[in-house]
C-alpha positions in Angstrom: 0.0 0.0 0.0 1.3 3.1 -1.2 -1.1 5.3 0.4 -1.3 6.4 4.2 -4.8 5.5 5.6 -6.5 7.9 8.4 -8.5 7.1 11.1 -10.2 8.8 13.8 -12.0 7.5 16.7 -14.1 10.0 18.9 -16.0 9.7 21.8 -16.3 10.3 25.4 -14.0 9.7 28.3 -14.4 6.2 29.7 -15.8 4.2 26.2 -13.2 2.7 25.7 -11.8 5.2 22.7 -8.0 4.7 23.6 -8.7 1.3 23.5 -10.1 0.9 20.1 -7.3 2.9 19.0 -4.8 0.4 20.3 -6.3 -2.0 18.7 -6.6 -0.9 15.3 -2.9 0.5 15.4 -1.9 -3.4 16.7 -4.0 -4.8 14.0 -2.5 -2.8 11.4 1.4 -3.0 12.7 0.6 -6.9 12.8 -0.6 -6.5 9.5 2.9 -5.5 8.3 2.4 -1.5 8.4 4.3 1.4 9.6 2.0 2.9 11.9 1.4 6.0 13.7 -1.0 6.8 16.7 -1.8 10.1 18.5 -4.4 10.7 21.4 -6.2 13.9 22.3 -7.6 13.3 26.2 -9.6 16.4 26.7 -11.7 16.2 29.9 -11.5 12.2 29.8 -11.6 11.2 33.0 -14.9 13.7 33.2 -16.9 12.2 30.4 -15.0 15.0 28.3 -14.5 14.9 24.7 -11.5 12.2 23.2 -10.2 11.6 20.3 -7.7 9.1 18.9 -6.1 9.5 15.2 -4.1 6.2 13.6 -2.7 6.3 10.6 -0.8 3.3 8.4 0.4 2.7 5.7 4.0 2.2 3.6 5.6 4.9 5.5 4.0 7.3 7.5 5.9 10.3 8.8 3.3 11.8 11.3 0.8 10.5 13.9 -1.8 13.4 13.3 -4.6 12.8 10.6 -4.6 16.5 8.6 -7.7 18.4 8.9 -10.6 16.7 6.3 -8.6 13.7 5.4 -10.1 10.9 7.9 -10.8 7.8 5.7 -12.5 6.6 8.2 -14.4 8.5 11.2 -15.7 6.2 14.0 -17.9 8.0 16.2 -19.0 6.4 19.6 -21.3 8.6 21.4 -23.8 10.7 19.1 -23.2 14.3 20.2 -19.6 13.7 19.0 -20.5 12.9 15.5 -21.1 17.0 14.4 -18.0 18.0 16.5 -15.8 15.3 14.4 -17.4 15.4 11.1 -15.1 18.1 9.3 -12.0 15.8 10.5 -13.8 13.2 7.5 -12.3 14.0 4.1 -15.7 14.4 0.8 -15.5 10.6 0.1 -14.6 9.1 4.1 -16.7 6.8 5.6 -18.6 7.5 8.9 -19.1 4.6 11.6 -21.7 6.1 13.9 -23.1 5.0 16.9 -26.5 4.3 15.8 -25.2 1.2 13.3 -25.2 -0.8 16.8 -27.1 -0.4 19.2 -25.6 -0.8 22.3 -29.0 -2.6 23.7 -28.1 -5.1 20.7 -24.6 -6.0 22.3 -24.1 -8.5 24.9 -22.1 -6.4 26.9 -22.9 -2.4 26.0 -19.5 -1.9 26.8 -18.5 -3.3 23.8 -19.5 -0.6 21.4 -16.0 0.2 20.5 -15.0 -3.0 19.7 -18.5 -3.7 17.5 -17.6 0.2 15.9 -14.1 -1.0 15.2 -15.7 -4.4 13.8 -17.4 -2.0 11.5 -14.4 -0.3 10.5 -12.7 -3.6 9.8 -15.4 -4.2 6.6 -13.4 -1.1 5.0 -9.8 -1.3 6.2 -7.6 -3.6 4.2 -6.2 -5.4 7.3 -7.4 -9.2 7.6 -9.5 -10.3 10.3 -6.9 -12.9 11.5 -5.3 -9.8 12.8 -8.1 -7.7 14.6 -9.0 -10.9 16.8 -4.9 -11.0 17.4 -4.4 -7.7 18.5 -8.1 -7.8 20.8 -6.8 -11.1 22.1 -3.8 -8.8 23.0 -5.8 -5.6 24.3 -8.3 -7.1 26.4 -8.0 -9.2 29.6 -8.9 -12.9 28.7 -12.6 -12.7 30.3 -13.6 -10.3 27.7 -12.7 -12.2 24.6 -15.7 -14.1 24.1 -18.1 -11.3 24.4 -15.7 -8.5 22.4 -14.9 -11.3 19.7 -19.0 -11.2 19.4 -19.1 -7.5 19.5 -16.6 -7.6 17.0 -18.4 -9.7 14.3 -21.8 -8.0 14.7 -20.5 -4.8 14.0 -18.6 -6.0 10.8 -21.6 -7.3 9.6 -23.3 -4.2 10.2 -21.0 -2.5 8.2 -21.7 -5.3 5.1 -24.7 -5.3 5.6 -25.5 -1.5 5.4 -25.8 0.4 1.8 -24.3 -2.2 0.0 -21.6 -3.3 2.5 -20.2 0.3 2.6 -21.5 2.2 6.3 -21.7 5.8 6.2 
């Protein structure tokens, strides 16, 4: 891959948004890419605004996704969606909260990990490595549940507009 691929994750503090970041930047360094990962706390410890950009690709140079050129935005708490949307480049895919419900998960913690699941369906990194690096993220007692999490909200994401979420 040639190209540098930008994602952000947004959300509140305490859902788990640093966590989904890790994941996806040990997914895509398992994968076989440089990668590149800033964090922006905010009042996270307050329920205050966070945000998480991970880039990969080839060779990436810095870890902070330019203004409007987020391949992939992945929102998990609604009232972040507006505050985050200019961060999306024209043609970037959102992942909203409202593609899973969090009534619909066995565990509603697991939103981040069904909204990464979801961003999964549009990132060229195989699924062999997502499970590898939430194997490597989460204690061992959350597998099974995050692992479900995990496929629902890839087949969300398949499911939705002809397998492409916005």
């Amino acid at each position: 891959m040639d190209t540098v691929k930008n994602i952000v994750i947004a959300g509140l503090g305490g859902q788990g948004v640093l966590t989904a970041s890790d994941m996806l930047a040990e997914a895509a360094f398992r994968a076989g890419f440089d990668v590149k990962k800033s964090e922006l706390h905010g009042m996270s410890q307050r329920g205050g605004s966070v945000s998480s950009d991970v880039r990969y690709g080839a060779c990436v140079l810095s870890p902070m996704v330019p203004e409007a050129q987020a391949d992939v935005l992945v929102v998990l708490e609604a009232t972040q969606v507006e505050i985050n949307r200019p961060r999306l480049r024209p043609d970037g895919v959102l992942i909203g909260p409202e593609l899973i419900g969090p009534e619909a998960l066995a565990n509603r913690k697991s939103l981040n990990v069904a909204l990464l699941g979801a961003a999964s369906a549009v990132l060229d990194i195989p699924e062999e490595h997502w499970l590898a690096a939430l194997h490597a993220n989460l204690a061992e007692r959350l597998h099974k549940v995050n692992e479900q999490a995990f496929a629902q909200g890839r087949a969300a994401a398949r499911a939705r507009a002809g397998g492409q979420p916005h």
